[in-house]
C-alpha positions as CSV (number, residue, x, y, z in Angstrom):
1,X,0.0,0.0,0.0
2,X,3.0,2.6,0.8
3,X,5.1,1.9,-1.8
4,X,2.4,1.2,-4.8
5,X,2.1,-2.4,-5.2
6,X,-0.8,-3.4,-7.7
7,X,-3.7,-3.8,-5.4
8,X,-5.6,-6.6,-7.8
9,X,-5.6,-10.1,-7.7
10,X,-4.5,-12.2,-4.5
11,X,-2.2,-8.4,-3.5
12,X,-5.6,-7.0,-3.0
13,X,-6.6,-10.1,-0.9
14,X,-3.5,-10.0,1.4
15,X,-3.5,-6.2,1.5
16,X,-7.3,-6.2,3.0
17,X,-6.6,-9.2,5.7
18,X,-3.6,-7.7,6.4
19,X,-5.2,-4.7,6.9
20,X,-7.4,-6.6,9.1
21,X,-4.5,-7.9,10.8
22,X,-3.1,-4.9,12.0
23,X,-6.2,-3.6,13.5
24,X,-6.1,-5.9,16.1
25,X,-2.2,-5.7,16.3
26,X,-0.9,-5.7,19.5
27,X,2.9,-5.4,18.7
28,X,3.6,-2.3,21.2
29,X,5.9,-0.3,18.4
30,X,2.5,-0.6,16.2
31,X,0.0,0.7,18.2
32,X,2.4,3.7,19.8
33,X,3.3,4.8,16.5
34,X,-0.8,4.7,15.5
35,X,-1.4,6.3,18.3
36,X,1.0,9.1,18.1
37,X,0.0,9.3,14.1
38,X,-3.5,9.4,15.2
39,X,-4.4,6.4,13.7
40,X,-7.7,4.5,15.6
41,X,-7.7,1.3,15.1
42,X,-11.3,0.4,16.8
43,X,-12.7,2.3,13.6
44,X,-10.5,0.5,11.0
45,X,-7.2,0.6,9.6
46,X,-7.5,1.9,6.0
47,X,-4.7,2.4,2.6
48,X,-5.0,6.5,3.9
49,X,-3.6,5.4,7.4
50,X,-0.9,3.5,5.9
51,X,-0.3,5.7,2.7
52,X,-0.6,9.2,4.8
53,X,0.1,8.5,8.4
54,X,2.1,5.3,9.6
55,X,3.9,5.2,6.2
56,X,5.7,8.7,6.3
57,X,6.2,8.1,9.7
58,X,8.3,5.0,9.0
59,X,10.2,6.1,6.4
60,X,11.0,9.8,8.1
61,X,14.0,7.8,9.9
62,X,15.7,6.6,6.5
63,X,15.0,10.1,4.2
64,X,16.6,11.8,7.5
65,X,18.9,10.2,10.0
66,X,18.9,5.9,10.4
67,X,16.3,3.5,8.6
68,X,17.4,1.0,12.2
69,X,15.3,3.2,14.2
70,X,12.4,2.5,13.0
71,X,13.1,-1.3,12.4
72,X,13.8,-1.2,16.4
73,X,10.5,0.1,16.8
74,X,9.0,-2.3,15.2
75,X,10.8,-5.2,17.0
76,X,11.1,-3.7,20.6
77,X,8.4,-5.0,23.4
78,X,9.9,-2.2,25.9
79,X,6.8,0.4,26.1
80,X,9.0,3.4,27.1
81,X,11.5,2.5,24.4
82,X,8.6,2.7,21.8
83,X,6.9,5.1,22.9
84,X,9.5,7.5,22.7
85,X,10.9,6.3,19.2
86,X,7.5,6.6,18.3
87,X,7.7,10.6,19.4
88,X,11.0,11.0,17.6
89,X,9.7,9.4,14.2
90,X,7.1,11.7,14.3
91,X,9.7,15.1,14.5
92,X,11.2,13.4,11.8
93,X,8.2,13.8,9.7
94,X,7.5,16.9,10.7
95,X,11.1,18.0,9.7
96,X,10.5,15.8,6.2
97,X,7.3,17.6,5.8
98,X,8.8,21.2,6.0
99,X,11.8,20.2,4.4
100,X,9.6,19.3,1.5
101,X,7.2,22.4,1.3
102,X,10.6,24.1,0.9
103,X,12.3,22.3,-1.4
104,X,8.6,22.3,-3.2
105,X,8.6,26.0,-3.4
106,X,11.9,26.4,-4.6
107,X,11.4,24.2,-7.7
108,X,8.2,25.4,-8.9
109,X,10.0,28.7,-9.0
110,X,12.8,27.5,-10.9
111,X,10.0,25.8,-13.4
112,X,7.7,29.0,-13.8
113,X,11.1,30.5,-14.2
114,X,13.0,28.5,-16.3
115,X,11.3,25.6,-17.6
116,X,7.5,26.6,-18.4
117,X,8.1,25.1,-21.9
118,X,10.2,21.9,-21.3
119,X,8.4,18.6,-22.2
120,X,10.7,16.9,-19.3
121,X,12.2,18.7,-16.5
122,X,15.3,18.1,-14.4
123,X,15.5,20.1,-11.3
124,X,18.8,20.8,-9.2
125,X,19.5,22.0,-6.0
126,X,22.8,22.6,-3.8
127,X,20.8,22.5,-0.8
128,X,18.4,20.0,-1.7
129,X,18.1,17.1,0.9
130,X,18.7,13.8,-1.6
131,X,16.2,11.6,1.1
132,X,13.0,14.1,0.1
133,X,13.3,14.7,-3.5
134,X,11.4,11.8,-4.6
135,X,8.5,13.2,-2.9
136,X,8.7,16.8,-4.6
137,X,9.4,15.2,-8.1
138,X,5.9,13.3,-7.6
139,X,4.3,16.9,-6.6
140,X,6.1,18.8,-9.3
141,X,5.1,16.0,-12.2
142,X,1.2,16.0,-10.6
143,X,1.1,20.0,-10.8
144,X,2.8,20.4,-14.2
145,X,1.6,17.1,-15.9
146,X,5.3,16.5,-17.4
147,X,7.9,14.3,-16.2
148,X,10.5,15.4,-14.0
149,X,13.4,14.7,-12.3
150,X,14.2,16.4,-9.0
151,X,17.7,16.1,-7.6
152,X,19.9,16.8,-4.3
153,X,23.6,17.6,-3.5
154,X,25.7,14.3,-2.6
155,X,29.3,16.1,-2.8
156,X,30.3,16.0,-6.5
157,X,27.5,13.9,-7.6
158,X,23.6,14.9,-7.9
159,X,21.2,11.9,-7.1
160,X,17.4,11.8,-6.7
161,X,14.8,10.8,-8.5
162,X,11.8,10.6,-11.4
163,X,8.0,10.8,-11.8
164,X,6.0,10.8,-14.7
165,X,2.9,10.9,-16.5
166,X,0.8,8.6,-18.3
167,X,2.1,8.0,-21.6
168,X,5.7,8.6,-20.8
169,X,8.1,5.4,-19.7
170,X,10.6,6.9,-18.1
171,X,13.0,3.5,-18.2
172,X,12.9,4.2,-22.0
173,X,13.1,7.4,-21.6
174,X,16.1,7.0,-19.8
175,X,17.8,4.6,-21.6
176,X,18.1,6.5,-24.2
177,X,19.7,9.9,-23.0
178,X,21.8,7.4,-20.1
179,X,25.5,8.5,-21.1
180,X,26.2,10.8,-18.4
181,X,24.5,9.0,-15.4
182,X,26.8,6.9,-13.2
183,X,23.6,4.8,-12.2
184,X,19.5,4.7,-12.3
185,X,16.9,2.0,-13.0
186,X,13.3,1.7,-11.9
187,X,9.9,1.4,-13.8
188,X,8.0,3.1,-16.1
189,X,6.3,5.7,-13.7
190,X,9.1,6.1,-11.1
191,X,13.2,6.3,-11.2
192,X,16.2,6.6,-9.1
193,X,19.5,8.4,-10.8
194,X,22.8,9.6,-10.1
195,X,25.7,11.7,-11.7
196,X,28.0,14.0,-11.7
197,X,26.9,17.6,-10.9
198,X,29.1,18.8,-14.2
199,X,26.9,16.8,-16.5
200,X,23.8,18.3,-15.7
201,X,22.8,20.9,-17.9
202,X,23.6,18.1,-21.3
203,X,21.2,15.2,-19.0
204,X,19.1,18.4,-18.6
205,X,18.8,18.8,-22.3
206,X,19.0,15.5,-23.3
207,X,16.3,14.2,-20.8
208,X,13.8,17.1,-22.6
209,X,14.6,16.0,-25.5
210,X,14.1,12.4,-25.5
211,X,10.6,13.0,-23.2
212,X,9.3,15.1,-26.6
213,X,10.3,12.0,-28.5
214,X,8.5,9.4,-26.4
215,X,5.7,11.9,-26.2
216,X,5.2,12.1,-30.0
217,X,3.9,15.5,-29.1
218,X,3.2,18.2,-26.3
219,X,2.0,16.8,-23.8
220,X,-1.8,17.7,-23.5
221,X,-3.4,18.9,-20.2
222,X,-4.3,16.3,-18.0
223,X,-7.6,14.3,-18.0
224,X,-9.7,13.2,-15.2
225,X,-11.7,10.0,-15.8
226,X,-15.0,10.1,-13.6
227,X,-16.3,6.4,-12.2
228,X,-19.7,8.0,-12.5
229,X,-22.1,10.3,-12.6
230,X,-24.0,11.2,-9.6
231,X,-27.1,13.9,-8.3
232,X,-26.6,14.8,-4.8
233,X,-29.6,12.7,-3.8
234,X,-27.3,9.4,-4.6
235,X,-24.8,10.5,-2.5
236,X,-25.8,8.1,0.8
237,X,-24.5,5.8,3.2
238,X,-25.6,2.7,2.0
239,X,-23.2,3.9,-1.0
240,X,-20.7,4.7,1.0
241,X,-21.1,0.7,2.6
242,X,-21.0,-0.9,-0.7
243,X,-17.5,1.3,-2.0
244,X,-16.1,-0.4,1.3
245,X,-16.4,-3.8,-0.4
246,X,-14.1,-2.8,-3.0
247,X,-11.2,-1.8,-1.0
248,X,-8.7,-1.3,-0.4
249,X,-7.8,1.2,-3.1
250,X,-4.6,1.9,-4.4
251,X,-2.7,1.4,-7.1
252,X,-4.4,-0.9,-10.3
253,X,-7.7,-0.8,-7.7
254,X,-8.1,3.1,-7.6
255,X,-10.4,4.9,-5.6
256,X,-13.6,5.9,-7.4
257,X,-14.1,9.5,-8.5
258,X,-18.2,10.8,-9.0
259,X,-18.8,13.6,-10.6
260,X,-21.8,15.9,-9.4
261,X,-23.9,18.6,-11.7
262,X,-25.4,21.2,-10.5
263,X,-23.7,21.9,-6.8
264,X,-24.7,25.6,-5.5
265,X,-22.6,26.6,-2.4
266,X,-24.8,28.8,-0.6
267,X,-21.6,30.1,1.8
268,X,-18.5,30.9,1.2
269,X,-15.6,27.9,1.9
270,X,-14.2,27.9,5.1
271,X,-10.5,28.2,4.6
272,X,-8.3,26.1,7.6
273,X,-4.6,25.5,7.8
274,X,-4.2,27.8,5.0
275,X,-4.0,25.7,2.6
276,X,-7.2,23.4,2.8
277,X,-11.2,24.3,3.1
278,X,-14.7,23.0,3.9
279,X,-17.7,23.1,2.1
280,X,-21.6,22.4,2.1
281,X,-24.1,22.1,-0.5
282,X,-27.6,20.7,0.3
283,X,-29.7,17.7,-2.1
284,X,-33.2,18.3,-3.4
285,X,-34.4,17.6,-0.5
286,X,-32.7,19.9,2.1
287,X,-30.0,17.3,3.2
288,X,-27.0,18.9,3.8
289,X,-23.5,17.0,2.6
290,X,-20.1,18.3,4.1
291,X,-17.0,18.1,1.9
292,X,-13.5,19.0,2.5
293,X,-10.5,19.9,-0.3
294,X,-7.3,19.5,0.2
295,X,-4.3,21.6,-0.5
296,X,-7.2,23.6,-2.6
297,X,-7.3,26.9,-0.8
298,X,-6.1,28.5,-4.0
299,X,-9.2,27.7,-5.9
300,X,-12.0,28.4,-3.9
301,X,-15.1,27.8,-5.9
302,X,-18.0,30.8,-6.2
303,X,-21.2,30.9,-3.9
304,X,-24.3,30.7,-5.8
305,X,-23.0,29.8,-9.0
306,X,-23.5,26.2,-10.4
307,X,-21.0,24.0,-10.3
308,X,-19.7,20.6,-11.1
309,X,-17.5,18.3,-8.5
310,X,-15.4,15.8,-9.3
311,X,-15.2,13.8,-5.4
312,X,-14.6,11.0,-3.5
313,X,-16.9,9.5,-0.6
314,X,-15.4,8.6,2.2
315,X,-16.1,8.2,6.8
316,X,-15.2,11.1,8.4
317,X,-14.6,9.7,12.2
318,X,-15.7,12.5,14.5
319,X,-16.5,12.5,18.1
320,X,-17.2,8.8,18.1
321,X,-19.5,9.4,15.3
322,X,-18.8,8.2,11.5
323,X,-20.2,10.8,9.2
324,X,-20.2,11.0,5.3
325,X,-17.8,12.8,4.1
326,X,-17.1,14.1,0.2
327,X,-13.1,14.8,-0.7
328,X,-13.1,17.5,-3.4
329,X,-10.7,16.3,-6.4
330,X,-11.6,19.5,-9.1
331,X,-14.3,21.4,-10.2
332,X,-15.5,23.7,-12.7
333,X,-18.2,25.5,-13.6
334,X,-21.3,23.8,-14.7
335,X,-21.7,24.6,-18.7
């Protein structure tokens, strides 16, 4: 689930027992790092807990300092030991996190700067920590719908890694602009390299070049493919019960999107954390449904205008309550 297995076949099966599983774990490094994640395990363990919460939380030790820590968490039976590794996993991720936003920042500049036009994009950084770029490549390639490559300093060498888009495989990509990297490999979608800092600005080129090739031609803006098509009124919990049965989501088993006609906000979103906000709309009948977009706050739709959502259904766990909850992915205005 955190590192994008397939979830079809018999890896879907052993990813939802397993999920199972570690619900009812009571391996003391597990539940202090759920608990100190905020992960509840008495309503479920989902792919988001594992994906958004225990995941980074595990891996924080490895991008930052020692990969053994957490692997001694996971092993120890002492409950102080683990609940204080548990507490220092989490300030790594909290240093990953902002390390990120910043080295995030920093390269959309460069690209708004310097590489609007590029089919393929490699990004470079003196101060870029090598253990977090992988992250901001898959943020930068998401926001820019091109593939890039996002690189940190390792003395004289540059090492980091890929994303891409559909349509582009970045191991033939790769192959054939290879000459000045002292190592990489990977899969279509996702890539680890290395070289040396003084060939960067030919790879840059060359990497551009060979994207426009496999491309065939600039790359188009990117489409969202809806599951269905929904009115408000659908939107119930007895859907919400029978999307359960199909998890868990992830990668080859993705997460249904519904799109909705015809939403009219009657308030204004409610902006929180800066960068997210909270929304209402009510059905034909007067039902209200609550929604929440992520890392949206920059597009706040209009009040009183109709619109069209593109969302996903999902519990909200509140107060010992489970509500329905809709996940903005896009919207526009209706046509």
């Amino acid at each position: 689930v955190a590192d994008l297995v397939p979830l079809t076949g018999e890896n879907r099966i052993l990813a939802r027992f397993g999920l199972r599983i570690l619900q009812g774990c009571e391996r003391p490094g597990v539940r202090a790092l759920m608990q100190i994640a905020g992960v509840k395990p008495d309503h479920g363990v989902n792919p988001v807990d594992i994906s958004f919460r225990l995941g980074p939380r595990i891996n924080a030790s490895g991008r930052l300092a020692d990969a053994a820590l957490s692997v001694e968490l996971m092993l120890s039976d002492d409950d102080q030991f683990c609940d204080e590794t548990a507490q220092q996993l989490d300030v790594f991720n909290r240093e990953r996190q902002e390390i990120e936003r910043h080295i995030t920042e920093e390269a959309e500049k460069m690209i708004e700067r310097d590489y609007a036009d590029w089919p393929g994009i490699v990004l470079f950084g003196e101060n870029w920590h090598p253990g977090v770029v992988g992250i901001v490549a898959g943020r930068v390639t998401r926001k820019y719908n091109r593939p890039c490559v996002v690189l940190g300093n390792e003395g004289d060498f540059a090492k980091g890694s890929g994303r891409s888009v559909n349509g582009v495989n970045l191991v033939d990509v790769l192959g054939s602009c290879c000459e000045q990297l002292t190592s990489w490999g990977g899969h279509p979608m996702a890539v680890g390299v290395s070289l040396a800092k003084v060939h960067l600005d030919v790879f840059r080129t060359r990497f551009a070049e060979a994207v426009r090739t496999a491309a065939g031609s600039d790359l188009i803006e990117p489409i969202l493919t809806l599951s269905a098509w929904l009115t408000p009124d659908q939107i119930r919990e007895q859907l919400m019960d029978e999307l359960e049965l199909l998890q868990p989501f992830g990668q080859g088993n993705p997460e249904p999107i519904f799109g909705v006609r015809g939403v009219v906000l009657r308030s204004r979103p409610e902006i929180f954390k800066q960068a997210h906000f909270r929304f209402s709309f009510d059905d034909s009948r007067g039902r209200r449904l609550f929604g929440v977009a992520w890392k949206m706050s920059g597009r706040l739709p209009p009040v009183g205008v109709p619109l069209d959502f593109a969302v996903e259904i999902a519990w909200n766990h509140f107060n010992d309550r489970k509500l329905l909850q809709l996940e903005l992915v896009d919207w526009r205005v209706s046509e």
